[in-house]
ZAGU-513676 format. One line per 10 residues: number of its first residue (from 1); their letters; for each residue y, x, z of C-alpha. Coordinates in nm, 4 decimals, padded with zeros to 6 digits. Layout:
! residues N
NUM = a = Y X Z  ...
This chain:
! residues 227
1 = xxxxxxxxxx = 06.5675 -03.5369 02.4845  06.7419 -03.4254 02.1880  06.9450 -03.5903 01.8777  06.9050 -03.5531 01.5477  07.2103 -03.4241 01.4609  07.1595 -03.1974 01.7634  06.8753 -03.1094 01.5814  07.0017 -03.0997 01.2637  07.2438 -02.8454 01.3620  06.9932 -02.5951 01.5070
11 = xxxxxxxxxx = 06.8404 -02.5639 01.2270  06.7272 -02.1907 01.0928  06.8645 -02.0445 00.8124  06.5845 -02.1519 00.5402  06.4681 -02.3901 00.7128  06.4652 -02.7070 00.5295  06.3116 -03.0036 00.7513  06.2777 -03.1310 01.0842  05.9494 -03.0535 01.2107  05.7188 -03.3231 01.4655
21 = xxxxxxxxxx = 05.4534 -03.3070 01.6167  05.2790 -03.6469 01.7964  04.9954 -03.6394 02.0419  04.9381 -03.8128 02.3914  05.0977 -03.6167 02.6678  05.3946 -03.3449 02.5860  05.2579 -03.1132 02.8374  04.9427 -03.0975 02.5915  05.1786 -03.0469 02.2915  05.3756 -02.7610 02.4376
31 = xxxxxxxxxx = 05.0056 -02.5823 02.4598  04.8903 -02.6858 02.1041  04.8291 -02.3265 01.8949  04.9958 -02.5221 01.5790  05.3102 -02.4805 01.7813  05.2822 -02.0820 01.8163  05.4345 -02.0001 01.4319  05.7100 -02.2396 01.5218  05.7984 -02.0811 01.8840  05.7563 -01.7149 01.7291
41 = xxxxxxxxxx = 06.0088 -01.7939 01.5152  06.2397 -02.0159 01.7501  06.1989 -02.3316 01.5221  06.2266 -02.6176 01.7129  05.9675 -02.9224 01.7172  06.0183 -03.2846 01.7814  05.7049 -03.3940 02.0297  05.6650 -03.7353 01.9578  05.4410 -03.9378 02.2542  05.4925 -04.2569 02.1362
51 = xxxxxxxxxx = 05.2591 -04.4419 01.9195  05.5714 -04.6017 01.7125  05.6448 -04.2929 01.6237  05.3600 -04.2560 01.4099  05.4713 -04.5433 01.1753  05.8688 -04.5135 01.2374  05.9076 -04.1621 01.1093  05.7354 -04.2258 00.7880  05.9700 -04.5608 00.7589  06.2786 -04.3556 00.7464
61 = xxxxxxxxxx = 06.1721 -04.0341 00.5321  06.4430 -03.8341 00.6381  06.7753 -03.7359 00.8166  07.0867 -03.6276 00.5836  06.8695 -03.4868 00.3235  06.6300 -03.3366 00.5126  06.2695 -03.4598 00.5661  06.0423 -03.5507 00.8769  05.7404 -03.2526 00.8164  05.4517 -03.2520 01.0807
71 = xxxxxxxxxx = 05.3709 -02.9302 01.2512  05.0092 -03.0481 01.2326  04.9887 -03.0400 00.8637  04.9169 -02.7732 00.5902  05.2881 -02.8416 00.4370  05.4762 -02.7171 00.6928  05.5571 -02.3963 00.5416  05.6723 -02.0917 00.7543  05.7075 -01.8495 00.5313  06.0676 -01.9360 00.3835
81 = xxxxxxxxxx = 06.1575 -01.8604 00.7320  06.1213 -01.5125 00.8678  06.1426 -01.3025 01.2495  06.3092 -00.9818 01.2595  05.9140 -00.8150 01.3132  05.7331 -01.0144 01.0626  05.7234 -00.7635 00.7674  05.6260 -00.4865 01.0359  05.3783 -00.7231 01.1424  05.2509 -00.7782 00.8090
91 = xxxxxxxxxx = 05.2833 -00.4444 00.7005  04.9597 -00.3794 00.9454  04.6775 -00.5299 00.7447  04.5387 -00.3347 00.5244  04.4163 -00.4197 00.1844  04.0859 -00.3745 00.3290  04.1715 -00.5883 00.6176  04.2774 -00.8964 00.3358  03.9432 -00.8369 00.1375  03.7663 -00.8741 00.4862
101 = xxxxxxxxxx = 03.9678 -01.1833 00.5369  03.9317 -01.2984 00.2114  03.5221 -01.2591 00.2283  03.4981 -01.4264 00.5841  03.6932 -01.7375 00.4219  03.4952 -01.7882 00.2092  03.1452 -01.7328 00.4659  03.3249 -01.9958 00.6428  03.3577 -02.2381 00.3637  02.9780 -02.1761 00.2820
111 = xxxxxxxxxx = 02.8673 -02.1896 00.6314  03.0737 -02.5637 00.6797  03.0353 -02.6939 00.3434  03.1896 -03.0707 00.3878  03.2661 -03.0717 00.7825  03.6235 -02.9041 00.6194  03.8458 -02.9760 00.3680  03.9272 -02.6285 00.3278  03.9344 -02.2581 00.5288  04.2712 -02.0780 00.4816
121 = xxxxxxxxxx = 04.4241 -01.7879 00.6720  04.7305 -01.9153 00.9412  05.0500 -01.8277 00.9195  05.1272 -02.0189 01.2046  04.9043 -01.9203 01.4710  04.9613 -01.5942 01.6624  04.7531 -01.6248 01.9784  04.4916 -01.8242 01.8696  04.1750 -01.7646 01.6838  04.1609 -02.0675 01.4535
131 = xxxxxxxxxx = 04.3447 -02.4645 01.4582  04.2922 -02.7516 01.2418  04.5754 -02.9010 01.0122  04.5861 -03.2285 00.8390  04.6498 -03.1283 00.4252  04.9705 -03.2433 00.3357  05.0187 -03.6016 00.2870  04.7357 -03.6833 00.4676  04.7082 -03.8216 00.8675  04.7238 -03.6438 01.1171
141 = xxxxxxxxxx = 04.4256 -03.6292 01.3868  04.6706 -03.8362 01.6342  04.7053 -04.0824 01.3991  04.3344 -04.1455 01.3178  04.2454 -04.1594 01.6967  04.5673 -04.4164 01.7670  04.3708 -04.6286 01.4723  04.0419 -04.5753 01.5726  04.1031 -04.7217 01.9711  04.2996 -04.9861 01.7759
151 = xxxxxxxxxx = 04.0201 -05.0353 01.5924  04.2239 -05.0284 01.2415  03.9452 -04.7008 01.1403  03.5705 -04.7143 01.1974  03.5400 -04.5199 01.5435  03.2267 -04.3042 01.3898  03.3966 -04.1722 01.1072  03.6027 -03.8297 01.0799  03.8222 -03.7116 00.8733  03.7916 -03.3767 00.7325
161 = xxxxxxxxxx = 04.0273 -03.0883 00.8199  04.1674 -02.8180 00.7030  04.0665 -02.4729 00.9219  04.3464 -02.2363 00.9644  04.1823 -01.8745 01.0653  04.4598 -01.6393 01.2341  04.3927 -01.3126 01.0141  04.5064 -01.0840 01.3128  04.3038 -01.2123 01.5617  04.0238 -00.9637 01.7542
171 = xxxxxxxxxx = 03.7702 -01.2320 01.6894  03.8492 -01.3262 01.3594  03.8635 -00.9643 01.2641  03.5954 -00.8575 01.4127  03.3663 -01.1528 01.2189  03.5617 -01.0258 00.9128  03.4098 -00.6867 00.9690  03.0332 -00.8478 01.0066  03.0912 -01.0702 00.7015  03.1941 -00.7913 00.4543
181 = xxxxxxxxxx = 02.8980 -00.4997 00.5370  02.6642 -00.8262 00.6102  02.5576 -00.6798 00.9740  02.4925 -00.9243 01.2167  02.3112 -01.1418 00.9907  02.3512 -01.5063 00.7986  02.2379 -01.7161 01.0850  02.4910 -01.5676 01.3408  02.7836 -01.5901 01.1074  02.7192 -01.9704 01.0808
191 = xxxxxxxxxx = 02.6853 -02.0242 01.4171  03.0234 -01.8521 01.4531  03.1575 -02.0589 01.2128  03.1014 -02.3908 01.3804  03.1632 -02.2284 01.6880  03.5255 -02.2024 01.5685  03.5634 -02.5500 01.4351  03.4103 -02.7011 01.7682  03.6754 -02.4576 01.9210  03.9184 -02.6110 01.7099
201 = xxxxxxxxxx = 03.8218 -02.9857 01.8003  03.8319 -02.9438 02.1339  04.1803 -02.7747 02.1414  04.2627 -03.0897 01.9520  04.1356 -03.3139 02.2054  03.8877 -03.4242 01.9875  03.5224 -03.4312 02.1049  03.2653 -03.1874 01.9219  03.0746 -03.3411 01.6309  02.7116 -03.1953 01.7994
211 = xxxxxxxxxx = 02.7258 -03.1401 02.1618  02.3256 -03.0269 02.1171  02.3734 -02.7875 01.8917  02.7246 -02.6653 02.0375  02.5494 -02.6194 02.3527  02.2889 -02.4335 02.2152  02.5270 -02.2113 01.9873  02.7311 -02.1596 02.3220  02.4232 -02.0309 02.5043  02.2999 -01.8087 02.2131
221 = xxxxxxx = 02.6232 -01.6128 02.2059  02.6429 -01.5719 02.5646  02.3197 -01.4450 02.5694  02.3580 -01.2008 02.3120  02.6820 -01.0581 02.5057  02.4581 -01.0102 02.8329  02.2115 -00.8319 02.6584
């Protein structure tokens, strides 16, 4: 347990607001890859597991001047706030590496037309391949399943999310490389790409919108690593 002022007073030089994050269990938080920008950079994170949270934080607004941001959504902004490695880190991608970036994004976008709000490269993720982010101002996924089971939301519908792709990833690099000299093929670039968004719904405890076709995705790339 910690105190807002404690909190408050830990704060990182350009860092300016206290940063949640709500789910179920805080076990599960700890392990969510929205987290990983925040603990490369020691920023801490309130985890919020109770559902009042949801509805008190937005009540109040702030503490002394600084507002309640959600880890989970596309406003919380990392880049004001930099690690002693981070310009050696991004020193390391090439402009080649941030056109193939920049042409997977937008494969991605084409491949998931509506199922996302948007496709962006991460600045918060640094083991993971990909997450999903609520755009700012908008509910988070906790949120939308408390209303759902409360049945304030109709339990069939979904939101859609913003996809955050971590640019120095093997995977994500690698399907950069495919995307930009077009080996590999359309069809296997789209399976990739919902691939990575069921990837990012499960990590989210959120169930895949296709199990049928997930499955059969699954089995198509496992195959095609056997062979």
């Amino acid at each position: 347990m910690v105190s807002l002022k404690d909190y408050a007073g830990r704060m990182k030089e350009g860092q300016d607001a206290i940063y949640t994050i709500s789910g179920e269990e805080v076990d599960a938080l700890k392990r969510s890859p929205q987290l990983e920008g925040f603990k490369a950079k020691g920023i801490e994170v309130l985890l919020l597991t109770d559902p009042v949270d949801e509805f008190w934080i937005p009540a109040v607004g702030r503490y002394k001047e600084k507002p309640f941001k959600s880890a989970a959504s596309a406003g919380a902004d990392l880049a004001k706030i930099a690690i002693p490695d981070e310009s050696d880190r991004k020193a390391e991608e090439t402009p080649e590496q941030q056109a193939q970036i920049e042409t997977l994004i937008a494969a991605l976008k084409d491949a998931l037309g509506d199922r996302v709000k948007d496709v962006k490269a991460s600045d918060r993720l640094t083991e993971s391949a990909v997450c999903l982010v609520a755009a700012e101002g908008e509910m988070d996924m906790y949120l939308e399943r408390l209303l759902k089971s409360h049945r304030q939301m109709d339990p069939g519908s979904t939101m859609p999310r913003i996809l955050e792709i971590n640019p120095r990833h093997s995977l994500i690099r690698r399907l950069a490389s495919i995307a930009s000299t077009g080996n590999g093929g359309r069809d296997g670039l789209t399976d990739a790409a919902h691939l990575l968004l069921d990837q990012a719904r499960i990590l989210e405890g959120e169930p895949v919108v296709d199990p049928t076709a997930f499955a059969r995705r699954m089995a198509t790339r496992i195959e095609t690593s056997l062979s």
